[in-house]
N, CA, C and O atoms as CSV, one atom per row, in Angstrom:
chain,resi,resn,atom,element,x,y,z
A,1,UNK,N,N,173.528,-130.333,99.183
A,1,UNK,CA,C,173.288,-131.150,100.342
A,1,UNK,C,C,173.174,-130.247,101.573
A,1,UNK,O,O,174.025,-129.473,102.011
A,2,UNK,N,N,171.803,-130.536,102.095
A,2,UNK,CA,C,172.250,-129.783,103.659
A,2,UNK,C,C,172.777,-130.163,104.330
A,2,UNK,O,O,173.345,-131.221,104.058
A,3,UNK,N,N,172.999,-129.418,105.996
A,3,UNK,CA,C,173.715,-130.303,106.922
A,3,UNK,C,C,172.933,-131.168,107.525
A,3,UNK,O,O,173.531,-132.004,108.202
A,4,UNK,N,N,171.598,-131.247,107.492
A,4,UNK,CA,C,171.082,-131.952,107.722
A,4,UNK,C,C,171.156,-133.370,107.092
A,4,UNK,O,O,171.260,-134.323,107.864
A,5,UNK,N,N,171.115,-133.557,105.933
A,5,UNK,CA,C,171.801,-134.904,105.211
A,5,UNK,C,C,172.585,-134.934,105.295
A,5,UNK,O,O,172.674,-136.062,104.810
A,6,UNK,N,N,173.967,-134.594,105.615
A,6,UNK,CA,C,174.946,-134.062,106.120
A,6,UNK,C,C,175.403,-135.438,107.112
A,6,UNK,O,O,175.969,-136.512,106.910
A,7,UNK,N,N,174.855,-134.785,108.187
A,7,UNK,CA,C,174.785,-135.386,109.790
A,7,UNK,C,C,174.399,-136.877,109.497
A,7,UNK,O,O,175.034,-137.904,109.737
A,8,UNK,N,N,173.103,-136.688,108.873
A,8,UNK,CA,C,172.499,-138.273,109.011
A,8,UNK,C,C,173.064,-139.531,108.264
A,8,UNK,O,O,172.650,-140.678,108.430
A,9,UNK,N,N,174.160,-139.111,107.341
A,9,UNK,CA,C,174.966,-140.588,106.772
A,9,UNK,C,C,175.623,-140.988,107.735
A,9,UNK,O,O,176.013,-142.155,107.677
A,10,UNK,N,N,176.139,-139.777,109.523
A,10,UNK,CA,C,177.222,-140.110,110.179
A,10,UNK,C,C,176.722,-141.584,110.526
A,10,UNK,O,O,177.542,-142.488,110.369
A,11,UNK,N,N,175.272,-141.943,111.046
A,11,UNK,CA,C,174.655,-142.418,111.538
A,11,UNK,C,C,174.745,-144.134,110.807
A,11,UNK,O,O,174.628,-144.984,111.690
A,12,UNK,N,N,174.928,-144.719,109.397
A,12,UNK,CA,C,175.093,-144.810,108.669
A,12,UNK,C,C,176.624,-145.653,108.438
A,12,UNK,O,O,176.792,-146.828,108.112
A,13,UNK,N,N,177.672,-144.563,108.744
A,13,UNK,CA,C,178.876,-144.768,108.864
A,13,UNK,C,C,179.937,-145.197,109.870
A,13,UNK,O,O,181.089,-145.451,109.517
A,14,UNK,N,N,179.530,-145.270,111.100
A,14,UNK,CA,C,179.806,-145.104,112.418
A,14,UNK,C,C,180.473,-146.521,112.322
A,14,UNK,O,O,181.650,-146.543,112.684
A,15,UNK,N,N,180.054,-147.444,111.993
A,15,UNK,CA,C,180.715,-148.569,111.542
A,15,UNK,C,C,182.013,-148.941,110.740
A,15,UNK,O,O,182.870,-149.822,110.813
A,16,UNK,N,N,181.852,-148.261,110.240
A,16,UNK,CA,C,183.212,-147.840,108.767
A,16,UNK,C,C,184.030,-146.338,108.960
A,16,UNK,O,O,183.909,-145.303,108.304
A,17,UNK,N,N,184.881,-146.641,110.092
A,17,UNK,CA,C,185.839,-145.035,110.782
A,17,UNK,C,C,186.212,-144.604,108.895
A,17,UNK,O,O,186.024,-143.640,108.153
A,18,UNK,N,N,186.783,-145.893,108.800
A,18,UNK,CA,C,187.679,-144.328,107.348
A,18,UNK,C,C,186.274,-144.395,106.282
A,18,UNK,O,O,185.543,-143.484,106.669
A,19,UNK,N,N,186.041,-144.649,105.865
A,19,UNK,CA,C,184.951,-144.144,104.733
A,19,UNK,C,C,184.253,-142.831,105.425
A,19,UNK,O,O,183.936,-141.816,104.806
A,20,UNK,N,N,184.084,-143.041,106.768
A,20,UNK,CA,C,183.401,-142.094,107.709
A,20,UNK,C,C,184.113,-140.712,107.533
A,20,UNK,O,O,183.462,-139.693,107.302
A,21,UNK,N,N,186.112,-140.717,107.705
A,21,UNK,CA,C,186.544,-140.045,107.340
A,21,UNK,C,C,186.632,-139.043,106.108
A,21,UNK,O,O,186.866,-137.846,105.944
A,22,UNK,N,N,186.323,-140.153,105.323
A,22,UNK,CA,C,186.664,-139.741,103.455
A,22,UNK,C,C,185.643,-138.787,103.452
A,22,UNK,O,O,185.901,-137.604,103.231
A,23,UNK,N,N,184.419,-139.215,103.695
A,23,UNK,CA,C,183.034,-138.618,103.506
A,23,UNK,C,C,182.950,-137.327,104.512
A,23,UNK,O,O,182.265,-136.411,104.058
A,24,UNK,N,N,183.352,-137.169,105.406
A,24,UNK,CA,C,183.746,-135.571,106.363
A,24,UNK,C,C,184.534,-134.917,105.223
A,24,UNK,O,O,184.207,-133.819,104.771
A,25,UNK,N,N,185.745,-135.729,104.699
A,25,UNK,CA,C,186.445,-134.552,104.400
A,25,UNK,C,C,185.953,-133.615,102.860
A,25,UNK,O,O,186.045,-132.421,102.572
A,26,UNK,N,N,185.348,-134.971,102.015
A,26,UNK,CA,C,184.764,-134.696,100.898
A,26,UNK,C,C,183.281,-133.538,100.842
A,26,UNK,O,O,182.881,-132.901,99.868
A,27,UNK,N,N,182.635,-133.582,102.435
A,27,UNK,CA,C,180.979,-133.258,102.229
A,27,UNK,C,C,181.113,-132.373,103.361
A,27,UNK,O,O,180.000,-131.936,103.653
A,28,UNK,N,N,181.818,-132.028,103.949
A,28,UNK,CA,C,181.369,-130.650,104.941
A,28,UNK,C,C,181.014,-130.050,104.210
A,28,UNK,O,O,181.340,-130.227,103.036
A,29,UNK,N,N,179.961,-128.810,104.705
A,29,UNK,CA,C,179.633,-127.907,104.374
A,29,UNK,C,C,180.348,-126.504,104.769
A,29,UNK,O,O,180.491,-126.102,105.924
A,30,UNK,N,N,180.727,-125.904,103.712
A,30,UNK,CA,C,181.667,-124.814,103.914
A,30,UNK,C,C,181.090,-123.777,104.831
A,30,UNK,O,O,179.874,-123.616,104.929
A,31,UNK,N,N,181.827,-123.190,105.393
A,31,UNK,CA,C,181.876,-122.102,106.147
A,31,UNK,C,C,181.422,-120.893,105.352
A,31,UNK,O,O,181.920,-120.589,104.268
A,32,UNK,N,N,180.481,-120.242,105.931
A,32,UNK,CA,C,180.621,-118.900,104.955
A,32,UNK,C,C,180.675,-117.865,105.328
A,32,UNK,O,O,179.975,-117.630,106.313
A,33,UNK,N,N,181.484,-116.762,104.778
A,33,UNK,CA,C,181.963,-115.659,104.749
A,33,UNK,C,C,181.343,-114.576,103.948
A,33,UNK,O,O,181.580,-113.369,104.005
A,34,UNK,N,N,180.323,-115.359,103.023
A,34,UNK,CA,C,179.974,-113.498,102.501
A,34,UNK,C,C,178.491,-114.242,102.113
A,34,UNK,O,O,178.406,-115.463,101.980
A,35,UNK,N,N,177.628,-113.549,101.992
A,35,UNK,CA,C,176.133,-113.909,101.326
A,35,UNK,C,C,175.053,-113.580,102.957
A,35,UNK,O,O,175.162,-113.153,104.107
A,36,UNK,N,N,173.982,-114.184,101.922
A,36,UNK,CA,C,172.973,-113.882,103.391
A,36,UNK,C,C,173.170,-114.655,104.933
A,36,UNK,O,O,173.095,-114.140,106.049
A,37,UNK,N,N,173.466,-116.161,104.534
A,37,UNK,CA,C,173.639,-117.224,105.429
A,37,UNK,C,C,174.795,-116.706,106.508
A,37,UNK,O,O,175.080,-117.547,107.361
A,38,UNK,N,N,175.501,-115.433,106.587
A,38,UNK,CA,C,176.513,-115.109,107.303
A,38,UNK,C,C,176.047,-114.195,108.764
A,38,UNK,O,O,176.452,-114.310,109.920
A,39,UNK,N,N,175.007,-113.244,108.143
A,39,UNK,CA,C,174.130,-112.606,109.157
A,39,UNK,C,C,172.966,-112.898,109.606
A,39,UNK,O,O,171.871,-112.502,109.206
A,40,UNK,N,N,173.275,-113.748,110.628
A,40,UNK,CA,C,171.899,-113.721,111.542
A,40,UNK,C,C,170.777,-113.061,112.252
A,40,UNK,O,O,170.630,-111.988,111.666
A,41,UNK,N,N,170.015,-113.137,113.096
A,41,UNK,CA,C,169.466,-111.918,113.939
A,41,UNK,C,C,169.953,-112.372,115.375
A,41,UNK,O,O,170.358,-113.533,115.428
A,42,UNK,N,N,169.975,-111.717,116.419
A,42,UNK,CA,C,170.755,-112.425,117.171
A,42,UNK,C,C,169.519,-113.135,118.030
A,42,UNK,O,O,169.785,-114.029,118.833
A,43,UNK,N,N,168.185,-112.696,117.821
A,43,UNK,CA,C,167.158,-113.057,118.550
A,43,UNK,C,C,166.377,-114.336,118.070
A,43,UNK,O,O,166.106,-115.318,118.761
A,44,UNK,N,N,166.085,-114.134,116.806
A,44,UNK,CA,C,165.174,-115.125,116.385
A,44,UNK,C,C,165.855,-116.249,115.126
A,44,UNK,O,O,165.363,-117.248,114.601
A,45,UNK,N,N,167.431,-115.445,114.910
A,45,UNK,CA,C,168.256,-116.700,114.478
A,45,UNK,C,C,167.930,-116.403,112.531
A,45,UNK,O,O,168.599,-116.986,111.677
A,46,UNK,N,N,166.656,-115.281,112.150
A,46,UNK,CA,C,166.719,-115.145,110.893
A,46,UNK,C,C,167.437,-114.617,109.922
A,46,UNK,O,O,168.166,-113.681,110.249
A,47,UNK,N,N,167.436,-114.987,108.711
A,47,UNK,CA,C,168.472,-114.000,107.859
A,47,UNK,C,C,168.107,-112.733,106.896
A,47,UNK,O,O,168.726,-112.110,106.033
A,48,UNK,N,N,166.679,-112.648,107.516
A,48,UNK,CA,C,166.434,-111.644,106.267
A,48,UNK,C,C,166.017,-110.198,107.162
A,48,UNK,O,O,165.939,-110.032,108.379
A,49,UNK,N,N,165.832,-109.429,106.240
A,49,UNK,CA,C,165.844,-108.382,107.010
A,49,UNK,C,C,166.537,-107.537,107.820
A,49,UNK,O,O,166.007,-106.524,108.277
A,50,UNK,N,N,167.823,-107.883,108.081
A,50,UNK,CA,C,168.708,-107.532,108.554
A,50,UNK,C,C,169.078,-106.001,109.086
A,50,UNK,O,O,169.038,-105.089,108.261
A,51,UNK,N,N,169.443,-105.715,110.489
A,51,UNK,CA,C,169.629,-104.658,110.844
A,51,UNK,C,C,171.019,-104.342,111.491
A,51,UNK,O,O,171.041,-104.264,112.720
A,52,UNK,N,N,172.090,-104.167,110.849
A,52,UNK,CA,C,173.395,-104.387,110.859
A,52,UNK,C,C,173.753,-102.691,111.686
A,52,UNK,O,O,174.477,-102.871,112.666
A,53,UNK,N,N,173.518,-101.710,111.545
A,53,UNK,CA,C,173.977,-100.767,111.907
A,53,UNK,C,C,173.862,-100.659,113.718
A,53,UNK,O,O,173.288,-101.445,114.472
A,54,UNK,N,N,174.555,-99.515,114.028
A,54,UNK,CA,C,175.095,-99.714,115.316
A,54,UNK,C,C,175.705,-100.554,116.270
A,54,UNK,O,O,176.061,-100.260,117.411
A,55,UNK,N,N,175.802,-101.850,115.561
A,55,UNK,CA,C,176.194,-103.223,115.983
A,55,UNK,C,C,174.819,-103.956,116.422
A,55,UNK,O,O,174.871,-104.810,117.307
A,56,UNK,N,N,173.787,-103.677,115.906
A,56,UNK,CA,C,172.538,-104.511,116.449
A,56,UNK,C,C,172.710,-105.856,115.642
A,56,UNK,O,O,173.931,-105.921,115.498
A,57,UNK,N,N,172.320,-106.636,115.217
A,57,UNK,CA,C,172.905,-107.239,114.173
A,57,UNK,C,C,171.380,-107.955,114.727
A,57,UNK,O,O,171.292,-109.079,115.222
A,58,UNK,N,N,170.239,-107.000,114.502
A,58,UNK,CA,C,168.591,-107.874,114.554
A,58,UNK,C,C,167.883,-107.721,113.366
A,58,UNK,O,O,168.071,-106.682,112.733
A,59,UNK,N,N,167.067,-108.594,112.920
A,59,UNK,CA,C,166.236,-108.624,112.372
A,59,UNK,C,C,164.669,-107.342,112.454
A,59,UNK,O,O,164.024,-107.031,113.456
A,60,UNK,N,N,164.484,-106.874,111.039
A,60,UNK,CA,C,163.397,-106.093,111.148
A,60,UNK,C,C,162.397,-105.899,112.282
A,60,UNK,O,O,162.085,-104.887,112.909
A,61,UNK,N,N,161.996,-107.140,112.361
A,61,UNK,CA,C,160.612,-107.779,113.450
A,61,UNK,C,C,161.425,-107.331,114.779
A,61,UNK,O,O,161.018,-106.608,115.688
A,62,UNK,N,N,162.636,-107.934,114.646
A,62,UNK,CA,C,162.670,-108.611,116.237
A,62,UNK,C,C,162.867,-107.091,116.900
A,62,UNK,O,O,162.675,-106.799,118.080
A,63,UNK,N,N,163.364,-106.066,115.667
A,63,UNK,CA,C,163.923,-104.588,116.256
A,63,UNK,C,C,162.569,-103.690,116.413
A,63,UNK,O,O,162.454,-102.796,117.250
A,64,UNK,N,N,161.523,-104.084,115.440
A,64,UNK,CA,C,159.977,-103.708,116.012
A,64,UNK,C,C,159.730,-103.791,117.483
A,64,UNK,O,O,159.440,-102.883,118.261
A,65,UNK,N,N,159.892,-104.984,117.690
A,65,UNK,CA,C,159.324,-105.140,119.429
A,65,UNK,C,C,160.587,-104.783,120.383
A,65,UNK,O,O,160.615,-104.554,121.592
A,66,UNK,N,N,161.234,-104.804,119.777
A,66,UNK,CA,C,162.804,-104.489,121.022
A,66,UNK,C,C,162.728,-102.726,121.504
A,66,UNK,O,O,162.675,-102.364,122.680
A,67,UNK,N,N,162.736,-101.894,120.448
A,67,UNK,CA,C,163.286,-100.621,119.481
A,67,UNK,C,C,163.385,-100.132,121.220
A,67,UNK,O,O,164.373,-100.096,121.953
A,68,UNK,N,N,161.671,-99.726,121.556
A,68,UNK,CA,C,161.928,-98.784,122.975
A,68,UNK,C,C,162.889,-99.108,123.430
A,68,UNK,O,O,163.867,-98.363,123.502
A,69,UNK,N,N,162.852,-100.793,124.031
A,69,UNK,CA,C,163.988,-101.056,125.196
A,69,UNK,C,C,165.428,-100.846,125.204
A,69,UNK,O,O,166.299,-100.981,126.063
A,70,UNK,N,N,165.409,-100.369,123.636
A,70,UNK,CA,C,167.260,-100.248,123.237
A,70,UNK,C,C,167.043,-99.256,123.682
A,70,UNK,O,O,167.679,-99.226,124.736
A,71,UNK,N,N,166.234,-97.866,123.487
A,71,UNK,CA,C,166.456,-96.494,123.748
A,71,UNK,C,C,166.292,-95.992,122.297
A,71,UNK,O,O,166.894,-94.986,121.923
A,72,UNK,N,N,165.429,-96.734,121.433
A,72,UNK,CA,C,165.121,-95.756,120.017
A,72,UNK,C,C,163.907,-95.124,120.208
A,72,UNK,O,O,163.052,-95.621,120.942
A,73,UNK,N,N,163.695,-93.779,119.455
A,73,UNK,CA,C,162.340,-93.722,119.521
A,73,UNK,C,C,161.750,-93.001,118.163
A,73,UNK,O,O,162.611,-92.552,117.407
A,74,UNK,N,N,160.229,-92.825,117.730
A,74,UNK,CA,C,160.264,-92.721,116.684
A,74,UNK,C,C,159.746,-91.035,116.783
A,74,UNK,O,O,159.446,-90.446,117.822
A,75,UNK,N,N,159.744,-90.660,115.850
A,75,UNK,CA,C,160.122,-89.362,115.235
A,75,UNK,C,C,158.723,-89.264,114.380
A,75,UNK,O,O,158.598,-90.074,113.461
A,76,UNK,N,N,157.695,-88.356,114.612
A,76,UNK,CA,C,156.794,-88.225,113.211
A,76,UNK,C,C,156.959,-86.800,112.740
A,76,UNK,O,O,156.395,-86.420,111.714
């Protein structure tokens, strides 16, 4: 289930507080701590590609167009 189906039974339930309850406590979606869904980019919000070192925590792309303005430069 996403959180998106998630959200939309609240809509649904708003009428019925405890079933409303039962169903939060049964269907959140867990928090996560390890896998891809944990690192974001901080720019464009993606998970792939990831550029974790130095504390950048950007995405491939987004560190393409950034790189000069951090102060990287390239080397041939």
């Amino acid at each position: 289930m996403t959180v998106k189906d998630y959200k939309k039974v609240f809509v649904q339930l708003q009428a019925k507080p405890q079933k409303l309850a039962k169903y939060k406590k049964h269907n959140t979606p867990k928090a996560r701590k390890i896998g891809k869904g944990v690192n974001r980019c901080r720019v464009c919000g993606s998970t792939r590609g990831m550029i974790g070192s130095y504390g950048l925590h950007l995405c491939r792309r987004c560190f393409r167009d950034m790189a000069k303005e951090i102060g990287f430069r390239k080397y041939d």
